[in-house]
C-alpha positions as CSV (number, residue, x, y, z in Angstrom):
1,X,29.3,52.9,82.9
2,X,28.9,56.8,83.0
3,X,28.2,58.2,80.1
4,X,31.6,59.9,79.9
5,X,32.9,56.7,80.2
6,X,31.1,55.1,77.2
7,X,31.7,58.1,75.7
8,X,35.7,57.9,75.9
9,X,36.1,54.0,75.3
10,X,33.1,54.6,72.2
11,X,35.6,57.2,71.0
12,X,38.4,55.0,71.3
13,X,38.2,52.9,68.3
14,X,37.5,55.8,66.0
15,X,40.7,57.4,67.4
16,X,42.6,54.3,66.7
17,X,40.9,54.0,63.3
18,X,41.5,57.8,62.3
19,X,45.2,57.2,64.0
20,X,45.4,53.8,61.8
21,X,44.0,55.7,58.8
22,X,46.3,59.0,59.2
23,X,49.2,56.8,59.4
24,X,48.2,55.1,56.9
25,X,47.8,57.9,54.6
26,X,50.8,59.3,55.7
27,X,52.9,55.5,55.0
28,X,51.3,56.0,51.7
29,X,52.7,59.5,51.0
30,X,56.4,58.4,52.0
31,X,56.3,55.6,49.9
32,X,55.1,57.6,47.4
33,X,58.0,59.9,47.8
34,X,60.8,57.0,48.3
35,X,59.5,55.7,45.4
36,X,59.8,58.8,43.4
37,X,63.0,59.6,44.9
38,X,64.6,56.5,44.1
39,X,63.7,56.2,40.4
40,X,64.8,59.6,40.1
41,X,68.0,59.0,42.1
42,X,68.6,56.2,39.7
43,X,67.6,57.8,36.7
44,X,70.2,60.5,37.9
45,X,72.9,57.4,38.5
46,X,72.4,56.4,34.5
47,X,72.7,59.7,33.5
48,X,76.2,60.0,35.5
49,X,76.9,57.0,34.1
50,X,76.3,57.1,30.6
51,X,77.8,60.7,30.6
52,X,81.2,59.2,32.0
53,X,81.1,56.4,29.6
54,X,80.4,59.1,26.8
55,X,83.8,60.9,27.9
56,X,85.8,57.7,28.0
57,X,84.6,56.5,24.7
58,X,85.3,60.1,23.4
59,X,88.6,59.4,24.5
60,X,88.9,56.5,22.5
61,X,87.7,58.0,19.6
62,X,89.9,61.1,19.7
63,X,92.5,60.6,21.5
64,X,93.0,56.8,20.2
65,X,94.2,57.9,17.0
66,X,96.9,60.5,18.1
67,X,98.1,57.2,20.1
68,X,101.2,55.4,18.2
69,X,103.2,52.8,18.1
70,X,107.1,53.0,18.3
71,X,109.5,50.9,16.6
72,X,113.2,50.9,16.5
73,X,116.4,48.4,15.9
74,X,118.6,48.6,18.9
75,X,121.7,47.8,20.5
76,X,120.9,48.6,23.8
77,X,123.3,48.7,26.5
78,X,123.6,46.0,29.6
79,X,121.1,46.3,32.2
80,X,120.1,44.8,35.7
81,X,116.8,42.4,36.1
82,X,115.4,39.2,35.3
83,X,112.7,40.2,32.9
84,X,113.0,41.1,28.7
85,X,112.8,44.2,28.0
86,X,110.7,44.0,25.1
87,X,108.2,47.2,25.6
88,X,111.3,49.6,26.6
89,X,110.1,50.3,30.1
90,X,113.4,50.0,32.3
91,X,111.1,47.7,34.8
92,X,114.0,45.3,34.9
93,X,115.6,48.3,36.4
94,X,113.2,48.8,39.2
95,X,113.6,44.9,40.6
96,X,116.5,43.2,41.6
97,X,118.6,40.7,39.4
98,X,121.1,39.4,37.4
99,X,123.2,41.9,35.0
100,X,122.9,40.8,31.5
101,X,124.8,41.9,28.5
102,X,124.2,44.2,25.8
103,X,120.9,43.3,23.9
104,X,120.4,43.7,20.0
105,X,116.5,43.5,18.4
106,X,113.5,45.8,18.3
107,X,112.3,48.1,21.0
108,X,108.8,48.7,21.4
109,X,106.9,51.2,23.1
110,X,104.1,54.2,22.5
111,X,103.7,57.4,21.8
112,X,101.2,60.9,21.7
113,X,101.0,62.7,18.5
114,X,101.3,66.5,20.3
115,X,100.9,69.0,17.0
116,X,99.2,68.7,13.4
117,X,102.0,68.8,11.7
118,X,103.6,65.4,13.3
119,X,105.8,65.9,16.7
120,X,105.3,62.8,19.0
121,X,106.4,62.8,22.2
122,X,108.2,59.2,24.1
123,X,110.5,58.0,26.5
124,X,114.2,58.5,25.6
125,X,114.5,54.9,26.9
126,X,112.4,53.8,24.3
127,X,114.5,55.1,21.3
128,X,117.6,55.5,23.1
129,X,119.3,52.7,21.1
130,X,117.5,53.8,17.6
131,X,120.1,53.3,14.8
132,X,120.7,56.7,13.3
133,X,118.6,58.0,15.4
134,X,115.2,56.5,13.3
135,X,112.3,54.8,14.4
136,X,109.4,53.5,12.5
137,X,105.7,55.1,13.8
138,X,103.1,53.0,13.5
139,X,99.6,54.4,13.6
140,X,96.3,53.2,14.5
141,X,94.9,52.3,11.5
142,X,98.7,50.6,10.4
143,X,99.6,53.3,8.6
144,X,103.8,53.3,9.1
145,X,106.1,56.5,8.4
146,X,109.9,56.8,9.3
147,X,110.5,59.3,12.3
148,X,113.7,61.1,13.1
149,X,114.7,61.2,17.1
150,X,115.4,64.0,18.9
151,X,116.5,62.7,22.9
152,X,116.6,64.2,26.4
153,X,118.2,61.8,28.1
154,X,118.2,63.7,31.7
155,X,114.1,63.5,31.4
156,X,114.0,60.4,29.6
157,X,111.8,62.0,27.2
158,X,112.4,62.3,23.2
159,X,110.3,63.7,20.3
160,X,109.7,61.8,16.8
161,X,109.0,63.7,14.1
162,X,106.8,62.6,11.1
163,X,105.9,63.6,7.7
164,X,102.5,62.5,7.0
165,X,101.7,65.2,4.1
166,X,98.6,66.0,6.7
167,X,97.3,67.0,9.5
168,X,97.3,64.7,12.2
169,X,94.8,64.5,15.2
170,X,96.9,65.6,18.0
171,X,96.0,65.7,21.9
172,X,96.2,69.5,24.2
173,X,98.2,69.7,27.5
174,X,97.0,70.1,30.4
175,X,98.4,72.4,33.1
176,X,99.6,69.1,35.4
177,X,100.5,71.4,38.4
178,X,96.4,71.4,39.2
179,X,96.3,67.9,39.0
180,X,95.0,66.3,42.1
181,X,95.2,63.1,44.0
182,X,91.9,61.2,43.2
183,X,91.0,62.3,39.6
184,X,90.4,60.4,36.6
185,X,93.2,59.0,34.4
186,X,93.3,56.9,31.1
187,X,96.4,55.6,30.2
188,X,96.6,54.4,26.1
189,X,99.2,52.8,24.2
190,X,100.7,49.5,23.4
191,X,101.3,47.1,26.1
192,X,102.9,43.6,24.8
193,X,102.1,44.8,21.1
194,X,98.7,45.2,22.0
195,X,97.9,48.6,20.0
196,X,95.8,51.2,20.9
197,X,94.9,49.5,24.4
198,X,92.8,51.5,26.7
199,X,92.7,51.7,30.6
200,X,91.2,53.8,33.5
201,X,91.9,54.7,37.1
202,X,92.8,57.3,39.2
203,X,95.8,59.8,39.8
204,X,96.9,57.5,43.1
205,X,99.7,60.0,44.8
206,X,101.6,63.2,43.2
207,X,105.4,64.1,43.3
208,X,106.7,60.6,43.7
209,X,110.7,60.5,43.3
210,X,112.4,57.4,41.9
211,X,116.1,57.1,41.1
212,X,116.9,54.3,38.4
213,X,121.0,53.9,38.9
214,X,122.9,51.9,36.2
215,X,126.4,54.0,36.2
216,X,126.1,57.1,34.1
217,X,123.4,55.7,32.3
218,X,121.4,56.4,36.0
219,X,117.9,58.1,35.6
220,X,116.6,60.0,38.3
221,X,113.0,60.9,38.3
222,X,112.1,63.8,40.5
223,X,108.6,64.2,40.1
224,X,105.9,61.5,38.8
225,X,102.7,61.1,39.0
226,X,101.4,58.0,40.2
227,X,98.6,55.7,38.5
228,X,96.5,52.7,39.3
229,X,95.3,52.3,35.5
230,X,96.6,49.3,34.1
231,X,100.6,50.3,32.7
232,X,102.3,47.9,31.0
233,X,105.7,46.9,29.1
234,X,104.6,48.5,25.9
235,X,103.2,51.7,27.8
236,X,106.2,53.6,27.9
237,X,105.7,57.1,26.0
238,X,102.4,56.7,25.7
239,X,99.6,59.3,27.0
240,X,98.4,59.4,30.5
241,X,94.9,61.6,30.4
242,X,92.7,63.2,32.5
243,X,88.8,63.1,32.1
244,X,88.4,65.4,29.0
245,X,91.2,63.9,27.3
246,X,94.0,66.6,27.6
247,X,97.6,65.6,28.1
248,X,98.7,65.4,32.3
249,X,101.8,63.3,31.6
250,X,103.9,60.6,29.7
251,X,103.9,56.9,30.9
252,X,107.3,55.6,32.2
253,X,107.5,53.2,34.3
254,X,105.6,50.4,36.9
255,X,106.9,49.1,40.3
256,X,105.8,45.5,40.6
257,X,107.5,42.3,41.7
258,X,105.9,40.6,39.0
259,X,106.5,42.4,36.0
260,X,103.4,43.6,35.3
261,X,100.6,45.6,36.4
262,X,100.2,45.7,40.3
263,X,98.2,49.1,40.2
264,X,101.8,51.1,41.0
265,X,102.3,53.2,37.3
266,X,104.2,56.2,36.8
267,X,104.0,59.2,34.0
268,X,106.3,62.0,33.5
269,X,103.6,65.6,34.2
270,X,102.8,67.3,30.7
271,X,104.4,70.4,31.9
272,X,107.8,69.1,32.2
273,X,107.3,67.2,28.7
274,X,106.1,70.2,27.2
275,X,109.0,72.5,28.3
276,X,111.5,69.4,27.2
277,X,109.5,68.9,23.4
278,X,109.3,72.7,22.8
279,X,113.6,72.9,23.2
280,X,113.6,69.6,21.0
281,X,111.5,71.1,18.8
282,X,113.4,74.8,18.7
283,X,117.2,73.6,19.1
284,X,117.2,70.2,18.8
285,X,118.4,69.7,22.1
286,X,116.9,70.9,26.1
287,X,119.2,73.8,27.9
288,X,119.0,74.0,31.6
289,X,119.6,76.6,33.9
290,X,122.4,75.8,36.9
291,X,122.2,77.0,40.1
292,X,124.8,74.6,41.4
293,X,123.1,73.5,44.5
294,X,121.6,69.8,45.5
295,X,117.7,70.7,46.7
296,X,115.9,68.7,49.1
297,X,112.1,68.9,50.5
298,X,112.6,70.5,53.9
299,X,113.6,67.4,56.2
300,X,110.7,66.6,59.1
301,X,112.9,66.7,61.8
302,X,114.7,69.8,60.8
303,X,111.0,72.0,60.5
304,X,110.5,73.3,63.4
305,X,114.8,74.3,63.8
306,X,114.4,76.4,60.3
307,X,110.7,77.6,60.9
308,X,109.3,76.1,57.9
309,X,107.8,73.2,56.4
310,X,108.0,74.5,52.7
311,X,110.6,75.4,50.6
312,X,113.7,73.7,49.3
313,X,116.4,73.3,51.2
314,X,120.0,73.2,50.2
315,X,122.0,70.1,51.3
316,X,125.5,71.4,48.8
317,X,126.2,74.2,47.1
318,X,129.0,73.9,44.5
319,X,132.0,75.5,45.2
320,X,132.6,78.6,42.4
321,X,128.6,77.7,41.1
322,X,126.4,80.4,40.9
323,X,124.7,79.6,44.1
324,X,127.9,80.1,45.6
325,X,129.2,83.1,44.3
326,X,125.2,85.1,45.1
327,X,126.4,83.9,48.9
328,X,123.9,80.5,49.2
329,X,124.8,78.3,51.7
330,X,123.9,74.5,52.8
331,X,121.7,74.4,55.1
332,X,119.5,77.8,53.5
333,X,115.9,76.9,52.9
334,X,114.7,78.6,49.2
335,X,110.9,79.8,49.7
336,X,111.2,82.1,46.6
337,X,112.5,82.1,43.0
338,X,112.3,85.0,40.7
339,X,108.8,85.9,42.9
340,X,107.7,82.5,42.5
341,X,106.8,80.4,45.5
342,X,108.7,77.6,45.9
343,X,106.9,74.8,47.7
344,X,109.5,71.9,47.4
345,X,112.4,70.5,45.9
346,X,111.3,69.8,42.1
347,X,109.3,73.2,42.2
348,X,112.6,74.8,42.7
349,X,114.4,72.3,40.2
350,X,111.7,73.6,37.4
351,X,112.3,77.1,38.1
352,X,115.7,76.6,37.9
353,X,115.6,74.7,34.8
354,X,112.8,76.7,33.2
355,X,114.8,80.3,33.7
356,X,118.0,79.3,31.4
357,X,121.3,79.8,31.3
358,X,122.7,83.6,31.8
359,X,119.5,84.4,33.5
360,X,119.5,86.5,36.9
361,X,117.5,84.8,39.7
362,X,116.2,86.8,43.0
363,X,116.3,84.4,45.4
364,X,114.3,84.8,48.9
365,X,116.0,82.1,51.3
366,X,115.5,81.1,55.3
367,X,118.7,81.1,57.3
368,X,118.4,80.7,60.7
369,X,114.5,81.6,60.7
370,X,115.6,84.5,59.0
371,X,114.3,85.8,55.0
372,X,117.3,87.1,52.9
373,X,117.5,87.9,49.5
374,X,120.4,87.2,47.2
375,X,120.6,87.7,43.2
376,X,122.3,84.7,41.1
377,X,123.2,84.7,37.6
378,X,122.7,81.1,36.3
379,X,125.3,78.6,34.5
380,X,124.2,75.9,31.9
381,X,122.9,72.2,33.3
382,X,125.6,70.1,32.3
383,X,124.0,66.8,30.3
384,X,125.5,63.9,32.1
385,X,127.5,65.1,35.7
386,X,129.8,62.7,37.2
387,X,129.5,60.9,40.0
388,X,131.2,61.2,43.8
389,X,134.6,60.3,44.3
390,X,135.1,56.8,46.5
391,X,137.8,57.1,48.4
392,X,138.6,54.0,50.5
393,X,141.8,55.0,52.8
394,X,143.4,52.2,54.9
395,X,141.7,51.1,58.0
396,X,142.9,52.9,61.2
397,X,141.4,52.5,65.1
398,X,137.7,52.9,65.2
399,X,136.8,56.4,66.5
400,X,133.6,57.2,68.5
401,X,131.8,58.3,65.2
402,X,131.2,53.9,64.9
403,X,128.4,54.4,66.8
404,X,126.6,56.7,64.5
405,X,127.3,54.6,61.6
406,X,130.3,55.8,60.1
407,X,134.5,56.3,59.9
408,X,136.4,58.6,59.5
409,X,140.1,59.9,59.1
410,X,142.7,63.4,58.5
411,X,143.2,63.7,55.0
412,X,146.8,62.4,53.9
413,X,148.4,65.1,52.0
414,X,148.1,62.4,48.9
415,X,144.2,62.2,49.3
416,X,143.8,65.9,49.1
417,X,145.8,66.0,46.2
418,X,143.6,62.9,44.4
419,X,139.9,64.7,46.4
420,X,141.6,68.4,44.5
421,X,140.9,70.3,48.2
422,X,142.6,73.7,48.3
423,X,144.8,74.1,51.3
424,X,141.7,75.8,52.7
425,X,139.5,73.0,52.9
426,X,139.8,71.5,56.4
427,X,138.4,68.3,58.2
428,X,138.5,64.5,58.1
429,X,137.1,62.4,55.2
430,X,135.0,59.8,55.0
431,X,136.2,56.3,55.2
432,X,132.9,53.9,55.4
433,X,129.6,54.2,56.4
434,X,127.6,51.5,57.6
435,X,124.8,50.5,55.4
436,X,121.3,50.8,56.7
437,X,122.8,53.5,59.7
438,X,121.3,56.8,60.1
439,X,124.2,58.1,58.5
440,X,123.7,56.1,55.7
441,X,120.0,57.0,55.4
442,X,120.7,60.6,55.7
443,X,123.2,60.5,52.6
444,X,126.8,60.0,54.1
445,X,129.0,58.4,51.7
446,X,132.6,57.5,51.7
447,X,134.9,60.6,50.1
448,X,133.3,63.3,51.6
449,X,135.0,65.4,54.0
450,X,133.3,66.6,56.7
451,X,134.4,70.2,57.8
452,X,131.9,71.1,60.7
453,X,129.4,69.5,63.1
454,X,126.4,71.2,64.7
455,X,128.3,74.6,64.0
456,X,131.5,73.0,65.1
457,X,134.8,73.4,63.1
458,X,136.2,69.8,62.7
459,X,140.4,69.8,61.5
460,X,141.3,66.2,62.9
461,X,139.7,63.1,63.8
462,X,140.1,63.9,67.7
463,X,138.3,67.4,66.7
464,X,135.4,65.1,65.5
465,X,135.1,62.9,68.8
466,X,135.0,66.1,71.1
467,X,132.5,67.8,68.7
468,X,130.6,64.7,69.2
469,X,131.3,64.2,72.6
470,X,127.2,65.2,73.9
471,X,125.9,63.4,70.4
472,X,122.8,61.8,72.9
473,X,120.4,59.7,71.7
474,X,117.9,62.0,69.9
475,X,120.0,64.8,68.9
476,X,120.0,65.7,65.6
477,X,123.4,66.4,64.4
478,X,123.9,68.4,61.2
479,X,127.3,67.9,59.4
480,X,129.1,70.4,57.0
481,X,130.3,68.4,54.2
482,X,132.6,68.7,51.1
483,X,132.3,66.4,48.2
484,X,134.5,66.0,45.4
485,X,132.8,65.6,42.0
486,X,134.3,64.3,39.6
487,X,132.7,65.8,35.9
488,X,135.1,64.4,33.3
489,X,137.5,68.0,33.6
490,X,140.8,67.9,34.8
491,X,140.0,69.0,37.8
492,X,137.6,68.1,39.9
493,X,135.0,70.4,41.2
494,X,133.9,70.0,44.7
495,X,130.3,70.5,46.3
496,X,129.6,71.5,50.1
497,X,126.9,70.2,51.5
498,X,125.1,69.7,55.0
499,X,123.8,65.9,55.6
500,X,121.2,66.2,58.9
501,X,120.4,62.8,61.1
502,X,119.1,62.5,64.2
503,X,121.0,60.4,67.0
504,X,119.8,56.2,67.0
């Protein structure tokens, strides 16, 4: 072997050992920093999590006590379900059942102590029945006082006010228009008598809409926030919170086949239950604004036709409303409100509620891709508004409107007279509508009269087949429509509207 030979090979184990050695070295050093990493990585994950369960036990501690306890004897009124309604929640009305009769004992539910000096904030469904208007509060430490009810039925919210001869521990609002989908909530309260019960979750979806019908006594909820910490029959009026312990809304309601907690909870946003408690507060009673039109969230198939995806756009404008007298028509998509952006349907709702009666209202609309401007002066929300008129005619032959799900007919001389359309009012009424259709879905009822399609004058049922004559699969169809509303006057006061469907 040549020296240079021996000399590589002789080499070759001290390169393996120094290569052995480095590495090993180097193994050392990571494991030295893993190790180092990962105790600090879990000391970081105590810290996190004895800081979060600092800020829930906070909670508990501060916000606990502003928590009550809602008593009051009732007669309440027949409702729909299979389940007692013993915590006030209308969850019987969310499921399907039997109709039972009216119900006398005690209603339970919660409430949130929102000011030193006493005012707690509920669901109106949970004193709704109170006899002369008084309820018993209940506090966490058992202290009892009497309350005196002030209601809002159209928000299902009420305030009960207290005289302790103190101040009370009280909890802050939040501003519940920056709520977002994912952060903390802690709902508190009383489910099944349990008092002062604690849970946690997550605000699981924003804006959810849910319309509770019983006849007049129908509630319709246009904006909720949505919950997966535990709610309860007992839960109703009391707080839902966010992290720090401010106010983001008022617990209402659950969804579940079961009747209790399925992760599905609902709450009222602080910011309409402040608005509501500071009217109850001032006047005793909540005044509304009236624009006189029926909002929607800008229908998906419709966007790209009106050029938008946000805004609110008008299915009916009252006839004689403010709405209609400014020159707002169905159809117009509201972007802006007294130079307030208007995103959706409850945003507009709010700003129309929020403004008040006699107020003047700049309003920027899209019609026909186009921005206009028009200037409203606004009427006063009636409490309770009535409901469409039914009108079931006799059955005549089956025109080509079958097909899309509904039938219609002229208007007899004696139905205008019973809808109250002026001699100017023009087209074919309703007769039925098939449930489940795309009619259906898209809000066609029986009554209204339809007065244009796609554009379209319609005066007589044969006016509706030709107008329909190139209805194809896939087409949408848009459909001027008159209702008639009957509010408890004399007369009744009718509503146009457009109701939008695409072609099965």
């Amino acid at each position: 072997m040549t020296p240079e030979k021996r000399l590589w090979i002789g080499a070759l184990p001290a390169l393996i050992a120094g290569g052995a050695t480095a590495a090993f070295l180097l193994g050392s050093g990571q494991q030295d920093v893993t190790a180092q990493a990962t105790a600090k990585a879990q000391s970081d994950d105590r810290a996190t999590a004895v800081s979060l369960e600092s800020a829930f036990t906070r909670i508990a501690d501060t916000i606990g006590p502003a928590t009550v306890s809602i008593q009051a004897e009732v007669v309440a009124p027949a409702r729909r379900g299979g389940l007692d309604n013993d915590g006030g929640d209308p969850l019987d009305e969310l499921m399907p059942g039997p109709r039972r009769g009216p119900r006398t004992g005690t209603s339970v539910g919660s409430g949130v102590i929102v000011d030193a000096s006493g005012s707690i904030l509920t669901n109106d469904h949970v004193v709704e029945g109170a006899k002369d208007g008084k309820v018993v509060v209940k506090m966490s430490d058992g202290t009892t006082y009497p309350g005196t009810v002030s209601r809002d039925p159209r928000s299902d919210l009420a305030v009960v006010k207290i005289s302790a001869g103190k101040p009370l521990p009280y909890v802050r609002f939040a501003d519940s228009d920056a709520l977002k989908v994912g952060q903390w909530a802690v709902a508190i309260g009383s489910p099944f008598g349990k008092e002062n019960t604690m849970t946690t979750g997550i605000v699981s979806a924003l804006h959810r809409k849910t319309d509770i019908s019983e006849g007049v006594t129908g509630r319709y909820y246009p904006s909720l926030i949505q919950t997966d910490a535990a709610i309860n029959r007992g839960n109703s009026g009391g707080p839902l919170l966010n992290i720090r312990g401010e106010l983001i809304g008022i617990n209402v309601a659950i969804f579940s086949p079961t009747g209790t907690s399925a992760g599905i909870g609902f709450a009222i946003p602080a910011n309409t239950a402040k608005m509501v408690m500071e009217q109850l507060v001032a006047k005793g009673r909540v005044v509304r604004g009236s624009l006189g039109v029926v909002p929607a969230d800008v229908p998906v198939d419709l966007r790209s036709t009106l050029g938008t995806r946000e805004g609110a756009y008008i299915k009916q404008v009252t006839v004689g409303s403010p709405a209609d007298k400014a020159g707002l028509q169905a159809g117009d998509v509201v972007v802006r409100f007294n130079g307030r952006q208007i995103l959706d349907e409850n945003a507009l709702r709010e700003a129309i509620a929020g403004a008040g009666p006699g107020a003047s209202a700049k309003i920027e609309v899209l019609r026909d891709t186009k921005t206009q401007s028009v200037t409203a002066v606004l009427g006063e929300l009636k409490e309770q508004p009535g409901s469409g008129t039914q009108a079931q005619p006799a059955p005549t032959a089956e025109p080509k409107t079958r097909k899309l799900g509904f039938v219609a007919e002229p208007v007899s001389p004696d139905m205008r007279e019973k809808l109250g359309l002026p001699a100017n009012v023009d087209g074919v009424v309703v007769r039925s509508v098939e449930p489940g259709s795309a009619a259906d879905e898209a809000g066609l009822s029986p009554g209204m009269i339809v007065t244009a399609v796609n554009g379209r004058k319609v005066v007589s049922r044969e006016g509706l087949d030709t107008a329909l004559a190139d209805a194809k699969s896939g087409r949408i169809l848009s459909l001027k429509v008159v209702t008639s509303i009957n509010d408890g006057s004399d007369t009744p006061v009718l509503s146009r509207g457009v109701v939008t469907f695409r072609v099965p």
